[in-house]
PyMOL Python script that loads the backbone (N, CA, C, O; Angstrom):
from pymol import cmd

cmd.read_pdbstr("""\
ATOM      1  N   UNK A   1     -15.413  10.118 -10.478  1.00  0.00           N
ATOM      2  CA  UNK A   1     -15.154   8.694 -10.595  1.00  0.00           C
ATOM      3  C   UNK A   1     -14.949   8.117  -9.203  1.00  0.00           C
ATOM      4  O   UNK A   1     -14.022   8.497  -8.488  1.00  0.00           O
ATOM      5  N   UNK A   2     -15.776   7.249  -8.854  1.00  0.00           N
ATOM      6  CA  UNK A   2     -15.567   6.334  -7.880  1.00  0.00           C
ATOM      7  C   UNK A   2     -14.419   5.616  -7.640  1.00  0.00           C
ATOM      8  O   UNK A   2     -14.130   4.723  -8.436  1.00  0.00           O
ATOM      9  N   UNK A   3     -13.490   5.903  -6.400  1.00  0.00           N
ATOM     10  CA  UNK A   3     -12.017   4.959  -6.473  1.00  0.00           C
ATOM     11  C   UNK A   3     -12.302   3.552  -5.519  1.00  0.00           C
ATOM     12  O   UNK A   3     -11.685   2.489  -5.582  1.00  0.00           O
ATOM     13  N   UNK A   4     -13.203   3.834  -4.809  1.00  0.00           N
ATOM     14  CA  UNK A   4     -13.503   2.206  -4.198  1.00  0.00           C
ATOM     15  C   UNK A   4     -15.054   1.648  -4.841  1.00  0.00           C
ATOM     16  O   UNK A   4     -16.247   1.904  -4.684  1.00  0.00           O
ATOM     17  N   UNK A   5     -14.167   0.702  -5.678  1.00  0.00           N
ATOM     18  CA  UNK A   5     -15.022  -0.591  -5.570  1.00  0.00           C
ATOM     19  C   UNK A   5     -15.021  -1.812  -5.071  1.00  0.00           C
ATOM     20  O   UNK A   5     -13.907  -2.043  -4.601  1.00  0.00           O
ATOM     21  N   UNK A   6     -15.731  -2.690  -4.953  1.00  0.00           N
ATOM     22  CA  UNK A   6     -15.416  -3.958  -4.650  1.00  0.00           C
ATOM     23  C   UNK A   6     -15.003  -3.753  -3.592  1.00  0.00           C
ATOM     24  O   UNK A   6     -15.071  -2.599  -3.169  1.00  0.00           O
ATOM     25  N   UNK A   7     -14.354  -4.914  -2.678  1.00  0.00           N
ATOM     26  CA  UNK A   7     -13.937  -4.862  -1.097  1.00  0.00           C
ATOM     27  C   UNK A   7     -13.762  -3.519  -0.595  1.00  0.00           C
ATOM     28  O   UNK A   7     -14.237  -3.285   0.517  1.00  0.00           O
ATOM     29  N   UNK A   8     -13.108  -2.506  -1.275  1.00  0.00           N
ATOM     30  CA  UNK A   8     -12.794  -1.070  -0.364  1.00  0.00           C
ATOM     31  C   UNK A   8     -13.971  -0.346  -0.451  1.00  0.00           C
ATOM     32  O   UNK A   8     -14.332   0.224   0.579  1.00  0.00           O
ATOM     33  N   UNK A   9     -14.705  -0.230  -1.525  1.00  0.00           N
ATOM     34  CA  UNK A   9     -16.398   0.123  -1.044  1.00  0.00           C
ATOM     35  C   UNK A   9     -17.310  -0.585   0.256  1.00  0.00           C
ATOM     36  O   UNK A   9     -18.068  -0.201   1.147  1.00  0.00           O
ATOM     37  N   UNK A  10     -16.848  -1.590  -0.138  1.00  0.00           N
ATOM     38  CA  UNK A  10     -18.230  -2.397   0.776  1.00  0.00           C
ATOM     39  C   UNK A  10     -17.426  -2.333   2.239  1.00  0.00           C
ATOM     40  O   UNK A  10     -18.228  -1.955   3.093  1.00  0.00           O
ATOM     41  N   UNK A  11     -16.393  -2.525   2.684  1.00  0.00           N
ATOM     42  CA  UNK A  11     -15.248  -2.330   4.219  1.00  0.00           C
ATOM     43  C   UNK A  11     -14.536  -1.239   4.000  1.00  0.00           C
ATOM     44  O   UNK A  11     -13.398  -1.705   4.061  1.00  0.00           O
ATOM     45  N   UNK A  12     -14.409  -0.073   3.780  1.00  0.00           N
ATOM     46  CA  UNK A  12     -13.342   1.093   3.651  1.00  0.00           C
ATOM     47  C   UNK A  12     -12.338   0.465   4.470  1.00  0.00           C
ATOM     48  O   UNK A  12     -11.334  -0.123   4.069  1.00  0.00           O
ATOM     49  N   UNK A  13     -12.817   0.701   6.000  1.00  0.00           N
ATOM     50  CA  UNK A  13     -12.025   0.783   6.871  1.00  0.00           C
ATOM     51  C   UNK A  13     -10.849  -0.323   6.920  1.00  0.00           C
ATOM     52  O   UNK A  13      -9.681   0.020   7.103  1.00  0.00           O
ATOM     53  N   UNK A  14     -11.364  -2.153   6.683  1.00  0.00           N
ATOM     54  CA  UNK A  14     -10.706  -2.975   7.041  1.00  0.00           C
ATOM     55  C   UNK A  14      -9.641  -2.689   5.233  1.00  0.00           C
ATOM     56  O   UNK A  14      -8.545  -2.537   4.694  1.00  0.00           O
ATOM     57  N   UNK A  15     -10.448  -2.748   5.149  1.00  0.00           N
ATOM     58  CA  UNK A  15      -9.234  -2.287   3.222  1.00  0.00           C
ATOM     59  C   UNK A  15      -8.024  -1.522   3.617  1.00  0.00           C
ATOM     60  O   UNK A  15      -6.894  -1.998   3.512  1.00  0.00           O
ATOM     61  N   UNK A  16      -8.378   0.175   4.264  1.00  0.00           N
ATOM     62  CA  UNK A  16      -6.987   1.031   4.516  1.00  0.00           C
ATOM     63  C   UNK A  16      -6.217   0.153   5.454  1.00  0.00           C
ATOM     64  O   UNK A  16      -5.001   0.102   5.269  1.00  0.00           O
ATOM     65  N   UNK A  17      -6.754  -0.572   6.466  1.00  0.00           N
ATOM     66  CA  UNK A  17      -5.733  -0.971   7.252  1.00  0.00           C
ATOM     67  C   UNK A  17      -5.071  -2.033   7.099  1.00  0.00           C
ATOM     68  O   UNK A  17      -4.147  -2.340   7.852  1.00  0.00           O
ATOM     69  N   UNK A  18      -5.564  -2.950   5.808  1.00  0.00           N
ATOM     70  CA  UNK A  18      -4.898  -3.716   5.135  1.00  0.00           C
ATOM     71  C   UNK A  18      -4.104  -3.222   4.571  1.00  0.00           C
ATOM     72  O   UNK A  18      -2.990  -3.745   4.593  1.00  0.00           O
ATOM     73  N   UNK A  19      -4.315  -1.992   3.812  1.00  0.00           N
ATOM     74  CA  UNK A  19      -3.126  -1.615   2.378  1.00  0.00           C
ATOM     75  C   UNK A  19      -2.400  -1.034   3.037  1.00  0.00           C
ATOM     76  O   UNK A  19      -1.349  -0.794   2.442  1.00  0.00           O
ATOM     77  N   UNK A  20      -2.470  -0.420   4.701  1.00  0.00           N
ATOM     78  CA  UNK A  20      -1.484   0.298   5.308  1.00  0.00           C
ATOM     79  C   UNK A  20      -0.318  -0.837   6.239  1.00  0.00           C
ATOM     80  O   UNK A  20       0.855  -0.558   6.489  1.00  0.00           O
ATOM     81  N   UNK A  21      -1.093  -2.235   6.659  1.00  0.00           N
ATOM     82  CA  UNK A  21       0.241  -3.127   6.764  1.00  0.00           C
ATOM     83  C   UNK A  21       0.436  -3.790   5.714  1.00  0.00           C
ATOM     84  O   UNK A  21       0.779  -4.934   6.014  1.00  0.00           O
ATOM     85  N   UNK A  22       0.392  -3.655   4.809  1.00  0.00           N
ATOM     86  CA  UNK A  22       0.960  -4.645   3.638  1.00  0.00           C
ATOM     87  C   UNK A  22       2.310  -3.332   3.012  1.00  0.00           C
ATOM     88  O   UNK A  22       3.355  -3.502   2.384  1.00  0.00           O
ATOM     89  N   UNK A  23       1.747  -2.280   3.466  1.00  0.00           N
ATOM     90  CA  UNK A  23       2.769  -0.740   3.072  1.00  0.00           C
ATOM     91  C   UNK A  23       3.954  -0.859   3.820  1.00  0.00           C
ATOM     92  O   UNK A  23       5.092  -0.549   3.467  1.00  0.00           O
ATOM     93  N   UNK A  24       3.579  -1.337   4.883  1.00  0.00           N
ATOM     94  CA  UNK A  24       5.032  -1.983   6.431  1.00  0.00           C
ATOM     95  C   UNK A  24       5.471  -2.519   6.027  1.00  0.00           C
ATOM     96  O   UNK A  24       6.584  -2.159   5.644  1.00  0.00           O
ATOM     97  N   UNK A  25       5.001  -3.889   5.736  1.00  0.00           N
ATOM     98  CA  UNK A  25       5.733  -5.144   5.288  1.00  0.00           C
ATOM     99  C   UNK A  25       6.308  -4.578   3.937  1.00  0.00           C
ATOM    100  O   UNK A  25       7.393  -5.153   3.858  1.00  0.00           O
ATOM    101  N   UNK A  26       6.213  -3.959   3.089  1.00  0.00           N
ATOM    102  CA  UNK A  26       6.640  -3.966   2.546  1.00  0.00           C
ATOM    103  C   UNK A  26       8.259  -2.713   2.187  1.00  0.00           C
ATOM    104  O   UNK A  26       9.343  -2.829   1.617  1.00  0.00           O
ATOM    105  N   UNK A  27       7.444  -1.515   3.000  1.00  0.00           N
ATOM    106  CA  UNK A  27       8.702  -1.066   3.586  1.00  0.00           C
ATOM    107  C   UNK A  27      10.536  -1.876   4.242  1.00  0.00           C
ATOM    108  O   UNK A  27      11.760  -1.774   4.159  1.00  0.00           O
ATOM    109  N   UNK A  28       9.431  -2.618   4.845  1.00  0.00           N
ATOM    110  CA  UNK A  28      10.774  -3.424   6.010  1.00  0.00           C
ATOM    111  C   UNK A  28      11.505  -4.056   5.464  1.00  0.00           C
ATOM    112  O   UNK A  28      12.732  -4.091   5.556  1.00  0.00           O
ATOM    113  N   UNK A  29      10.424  -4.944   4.481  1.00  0.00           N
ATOM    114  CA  UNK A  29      11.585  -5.772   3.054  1.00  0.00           C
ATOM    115  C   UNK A  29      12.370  -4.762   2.384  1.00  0.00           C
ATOM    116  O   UNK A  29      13.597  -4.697   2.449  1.00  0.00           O
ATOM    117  N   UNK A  30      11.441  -3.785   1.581  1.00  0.00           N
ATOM    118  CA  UNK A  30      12.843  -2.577   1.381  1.00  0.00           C
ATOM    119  C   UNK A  30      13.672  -2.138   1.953  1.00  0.00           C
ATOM    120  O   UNK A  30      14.441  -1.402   1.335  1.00  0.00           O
ATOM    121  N   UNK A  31      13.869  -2.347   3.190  1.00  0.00           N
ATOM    122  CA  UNK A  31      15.032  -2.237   4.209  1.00  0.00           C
ATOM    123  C   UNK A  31      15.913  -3.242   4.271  1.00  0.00           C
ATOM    124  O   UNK A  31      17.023  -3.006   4.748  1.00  0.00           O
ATOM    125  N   UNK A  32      15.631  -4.378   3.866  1.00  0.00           N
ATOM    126  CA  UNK A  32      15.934  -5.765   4.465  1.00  0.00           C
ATOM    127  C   UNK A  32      17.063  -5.916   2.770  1.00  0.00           C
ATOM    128  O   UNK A  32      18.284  -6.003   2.898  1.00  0.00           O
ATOM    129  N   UNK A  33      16.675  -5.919   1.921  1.00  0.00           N
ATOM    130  CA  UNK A  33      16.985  -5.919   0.246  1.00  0.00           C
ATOM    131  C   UNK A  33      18.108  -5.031   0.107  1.00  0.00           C
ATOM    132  O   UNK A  33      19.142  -5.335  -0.488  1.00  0.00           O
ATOM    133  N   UNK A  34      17.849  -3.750   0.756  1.00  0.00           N
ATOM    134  CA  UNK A  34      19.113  -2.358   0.507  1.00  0.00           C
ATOM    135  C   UNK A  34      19.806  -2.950   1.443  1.00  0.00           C
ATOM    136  O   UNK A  34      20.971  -2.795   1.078  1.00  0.00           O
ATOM    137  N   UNK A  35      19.808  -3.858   2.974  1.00  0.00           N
ATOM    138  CA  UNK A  35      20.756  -3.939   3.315  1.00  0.00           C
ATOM    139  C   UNK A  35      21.972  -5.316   3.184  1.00  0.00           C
ATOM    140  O   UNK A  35      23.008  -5.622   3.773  1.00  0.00           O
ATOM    141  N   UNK A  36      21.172  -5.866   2.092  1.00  0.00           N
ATOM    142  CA  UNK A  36      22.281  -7.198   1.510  1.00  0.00           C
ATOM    143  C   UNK A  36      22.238  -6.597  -0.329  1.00  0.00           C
ATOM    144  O   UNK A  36      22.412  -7.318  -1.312  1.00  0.00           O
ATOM    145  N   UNK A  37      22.041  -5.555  -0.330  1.00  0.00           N
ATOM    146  CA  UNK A  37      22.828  -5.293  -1.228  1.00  0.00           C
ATOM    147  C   UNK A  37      21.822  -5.598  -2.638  1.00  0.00           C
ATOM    148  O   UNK A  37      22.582  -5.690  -3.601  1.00  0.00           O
ATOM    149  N   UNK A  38      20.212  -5.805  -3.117  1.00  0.00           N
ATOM    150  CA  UNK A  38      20.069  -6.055  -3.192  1.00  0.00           C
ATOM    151  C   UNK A  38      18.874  -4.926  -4.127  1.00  0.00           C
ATOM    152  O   UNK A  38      17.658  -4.888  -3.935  1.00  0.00           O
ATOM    153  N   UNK A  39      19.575  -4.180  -5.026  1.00  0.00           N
ATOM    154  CA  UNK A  39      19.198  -2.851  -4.911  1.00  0.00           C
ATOM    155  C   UNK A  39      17.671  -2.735  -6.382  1.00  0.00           C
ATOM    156  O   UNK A  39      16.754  -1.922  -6.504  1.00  0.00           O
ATOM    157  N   UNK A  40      17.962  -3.639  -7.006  1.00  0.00           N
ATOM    158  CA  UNK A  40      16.443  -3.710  -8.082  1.00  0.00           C
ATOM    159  C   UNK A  40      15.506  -4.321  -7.463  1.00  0.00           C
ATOM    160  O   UNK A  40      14.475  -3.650  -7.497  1.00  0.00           O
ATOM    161  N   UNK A  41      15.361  -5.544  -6.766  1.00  0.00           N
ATOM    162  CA  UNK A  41      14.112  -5.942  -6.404  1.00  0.00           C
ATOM    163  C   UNK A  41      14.063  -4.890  -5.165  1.00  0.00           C
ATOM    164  O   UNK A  41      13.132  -5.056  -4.378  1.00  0.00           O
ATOM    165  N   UNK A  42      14.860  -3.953  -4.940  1.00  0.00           N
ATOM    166  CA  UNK A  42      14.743  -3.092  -3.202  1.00  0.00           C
ATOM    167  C   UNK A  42      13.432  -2.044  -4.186  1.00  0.00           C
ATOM    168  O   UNK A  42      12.276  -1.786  -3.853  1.00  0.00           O
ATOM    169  N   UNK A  43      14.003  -1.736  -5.134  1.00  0.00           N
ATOM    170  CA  UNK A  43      12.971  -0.558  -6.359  1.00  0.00           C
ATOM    171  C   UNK A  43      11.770  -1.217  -6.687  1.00  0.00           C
ATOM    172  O   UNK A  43      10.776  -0.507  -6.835  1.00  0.00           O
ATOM    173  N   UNK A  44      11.658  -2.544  -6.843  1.00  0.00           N
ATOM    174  CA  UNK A  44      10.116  -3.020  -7.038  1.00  0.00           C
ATOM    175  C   UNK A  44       9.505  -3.332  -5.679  1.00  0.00           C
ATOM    176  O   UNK A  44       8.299  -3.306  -5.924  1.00  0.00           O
ATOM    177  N   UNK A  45       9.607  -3.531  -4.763  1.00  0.00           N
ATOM    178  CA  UNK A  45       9.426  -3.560  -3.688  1.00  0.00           C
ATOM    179  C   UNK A  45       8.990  -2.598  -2.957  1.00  0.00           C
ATOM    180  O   UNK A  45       8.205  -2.836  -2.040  1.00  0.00           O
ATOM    181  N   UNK A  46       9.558  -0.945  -3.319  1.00  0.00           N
ATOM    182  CA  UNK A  46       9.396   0.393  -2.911  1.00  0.00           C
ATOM    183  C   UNK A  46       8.416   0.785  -3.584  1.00  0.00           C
ATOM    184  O   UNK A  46       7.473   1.442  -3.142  1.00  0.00           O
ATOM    185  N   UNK A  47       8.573   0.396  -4.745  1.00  0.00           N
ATOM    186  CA  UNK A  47       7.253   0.699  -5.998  1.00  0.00           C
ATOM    187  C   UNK A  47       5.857   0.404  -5.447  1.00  0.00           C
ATOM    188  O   UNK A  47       4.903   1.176  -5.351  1.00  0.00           O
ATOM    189  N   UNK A  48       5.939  -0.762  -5.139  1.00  0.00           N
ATOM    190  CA  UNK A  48       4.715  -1.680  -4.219  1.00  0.00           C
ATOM    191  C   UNK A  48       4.383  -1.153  -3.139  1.00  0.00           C
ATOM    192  O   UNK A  48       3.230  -1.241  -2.716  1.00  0.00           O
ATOM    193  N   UNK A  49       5.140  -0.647  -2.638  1.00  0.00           N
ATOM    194  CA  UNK A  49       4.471   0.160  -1.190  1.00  0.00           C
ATOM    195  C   UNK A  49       3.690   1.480  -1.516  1.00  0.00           C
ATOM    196  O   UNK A  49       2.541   1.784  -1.197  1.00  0.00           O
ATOM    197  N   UNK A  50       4.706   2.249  -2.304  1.00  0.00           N
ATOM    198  CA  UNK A  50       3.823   3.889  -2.662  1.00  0.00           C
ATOM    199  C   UNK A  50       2.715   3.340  -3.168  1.00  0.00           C
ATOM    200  O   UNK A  50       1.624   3.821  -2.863  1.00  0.00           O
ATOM    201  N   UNK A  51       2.801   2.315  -3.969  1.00  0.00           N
ATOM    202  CA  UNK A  51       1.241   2.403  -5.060  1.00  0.00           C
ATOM    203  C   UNK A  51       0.270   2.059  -3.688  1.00  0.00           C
ATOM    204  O   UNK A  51      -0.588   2.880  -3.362  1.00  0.00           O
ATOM    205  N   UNK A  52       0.476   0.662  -2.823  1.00  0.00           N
ATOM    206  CA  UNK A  52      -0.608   0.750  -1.886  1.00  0.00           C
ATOM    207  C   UNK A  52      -0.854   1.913  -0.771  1.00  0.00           C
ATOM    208  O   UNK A  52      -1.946   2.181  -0.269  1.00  0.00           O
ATOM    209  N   UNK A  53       0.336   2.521  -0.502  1.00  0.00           N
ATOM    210  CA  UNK A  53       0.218   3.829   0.025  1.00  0.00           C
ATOM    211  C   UNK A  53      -1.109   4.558  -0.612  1.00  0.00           C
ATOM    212  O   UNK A  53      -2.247   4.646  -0.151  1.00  0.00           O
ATOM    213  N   UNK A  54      -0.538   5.059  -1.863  1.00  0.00           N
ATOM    214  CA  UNK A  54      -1.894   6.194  -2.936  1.00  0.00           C
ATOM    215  C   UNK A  54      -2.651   5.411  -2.769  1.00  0.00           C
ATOM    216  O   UNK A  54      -3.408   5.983  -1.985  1.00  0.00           O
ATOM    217  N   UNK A  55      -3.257   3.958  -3.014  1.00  0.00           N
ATOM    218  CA  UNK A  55      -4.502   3.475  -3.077  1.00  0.00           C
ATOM    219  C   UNK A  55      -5.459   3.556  -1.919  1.00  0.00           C
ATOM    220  O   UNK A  55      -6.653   3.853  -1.900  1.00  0.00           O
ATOM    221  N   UNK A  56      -4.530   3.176  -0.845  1.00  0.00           N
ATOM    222  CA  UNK A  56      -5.094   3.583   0.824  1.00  0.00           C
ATOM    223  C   UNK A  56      -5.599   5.026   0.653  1.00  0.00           C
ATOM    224  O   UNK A  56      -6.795   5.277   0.799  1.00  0.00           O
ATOM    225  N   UNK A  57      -4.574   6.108   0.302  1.00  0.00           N
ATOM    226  CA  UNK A  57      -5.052   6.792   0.523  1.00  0.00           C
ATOM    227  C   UNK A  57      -6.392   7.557  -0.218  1.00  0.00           C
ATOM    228  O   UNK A  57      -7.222   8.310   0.291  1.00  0.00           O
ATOM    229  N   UNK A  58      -6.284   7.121  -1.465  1.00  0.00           N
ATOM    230  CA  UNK A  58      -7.310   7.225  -2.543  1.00  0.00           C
ATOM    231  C   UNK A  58      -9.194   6.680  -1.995  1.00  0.00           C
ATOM    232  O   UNK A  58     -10.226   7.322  -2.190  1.00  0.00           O
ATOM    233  N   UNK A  59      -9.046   5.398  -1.340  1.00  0.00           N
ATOM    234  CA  UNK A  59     -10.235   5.069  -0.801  1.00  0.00           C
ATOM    235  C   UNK A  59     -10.351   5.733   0.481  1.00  0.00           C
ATOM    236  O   UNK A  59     -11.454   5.602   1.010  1.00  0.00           O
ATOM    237  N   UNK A  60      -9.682   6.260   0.971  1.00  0.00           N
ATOM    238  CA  UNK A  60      -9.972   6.422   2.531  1.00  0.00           C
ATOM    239  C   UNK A  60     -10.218   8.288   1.980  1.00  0.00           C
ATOM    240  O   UNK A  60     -10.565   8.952   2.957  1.00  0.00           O
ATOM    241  N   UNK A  61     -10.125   8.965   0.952  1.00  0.00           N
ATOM    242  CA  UNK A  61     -10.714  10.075   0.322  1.00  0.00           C
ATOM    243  C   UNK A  61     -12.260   9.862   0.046  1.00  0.00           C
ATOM    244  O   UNK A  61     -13.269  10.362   0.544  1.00  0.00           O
ATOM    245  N   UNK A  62     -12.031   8.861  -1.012  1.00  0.00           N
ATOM    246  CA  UNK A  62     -13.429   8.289  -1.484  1.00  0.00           C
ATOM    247  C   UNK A  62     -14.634   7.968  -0.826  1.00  0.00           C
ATOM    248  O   UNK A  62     -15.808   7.969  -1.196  1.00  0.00           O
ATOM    249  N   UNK A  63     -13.996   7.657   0.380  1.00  0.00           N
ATOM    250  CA  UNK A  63     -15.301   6.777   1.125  1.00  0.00           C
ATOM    251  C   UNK A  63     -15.616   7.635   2.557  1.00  0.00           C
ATOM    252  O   UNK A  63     -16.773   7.890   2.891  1.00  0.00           O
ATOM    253  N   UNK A  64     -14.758   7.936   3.140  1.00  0.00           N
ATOM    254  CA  UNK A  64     -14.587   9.068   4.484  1.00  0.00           C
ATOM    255  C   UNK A  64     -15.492  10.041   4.102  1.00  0.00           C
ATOM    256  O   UNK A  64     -15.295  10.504   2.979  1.00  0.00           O
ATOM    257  N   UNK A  65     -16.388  10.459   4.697  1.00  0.00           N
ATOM    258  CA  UNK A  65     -16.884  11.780   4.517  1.00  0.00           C
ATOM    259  C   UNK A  65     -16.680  12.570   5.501  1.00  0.00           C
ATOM    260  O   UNK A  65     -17.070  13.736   5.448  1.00  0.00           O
TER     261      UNK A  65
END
""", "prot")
cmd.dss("prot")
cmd.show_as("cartoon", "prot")
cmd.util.cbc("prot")
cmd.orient("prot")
């Protein structure tokens, strides 16, 4: 099964390095949330990063040879 379609097929490259700063930003907010105390949206927020984490890393499998 093909994991990139659409934009991460047709740009691999500019895709991982999108889903890898949107993985920052979204890290930093999880930093930013745990430190006012702020601890469920800190878990959806963390959630959001791993998934674009695996997805980065899922196309950059897919498409890298």
């Amino acid at each position: 099964m093909n994991m990139a379609l659409g934009f991460d097929g047709r740009h691999p490259r500019a895709a991982i390095i999108i889903r890898v700063l949107v993985t920052a930003w979204l890290l930093a907010l999880t930093g930013i949330l745990l430190a006012d105390g702020y601890w469920g949206w800190a878990l959806v927020t963390i959630a959001g990063a791993v998934a674009n984490a695996v997805l980065a890393y899922r196309v950059s499998r897919a498409t890298m040879r």
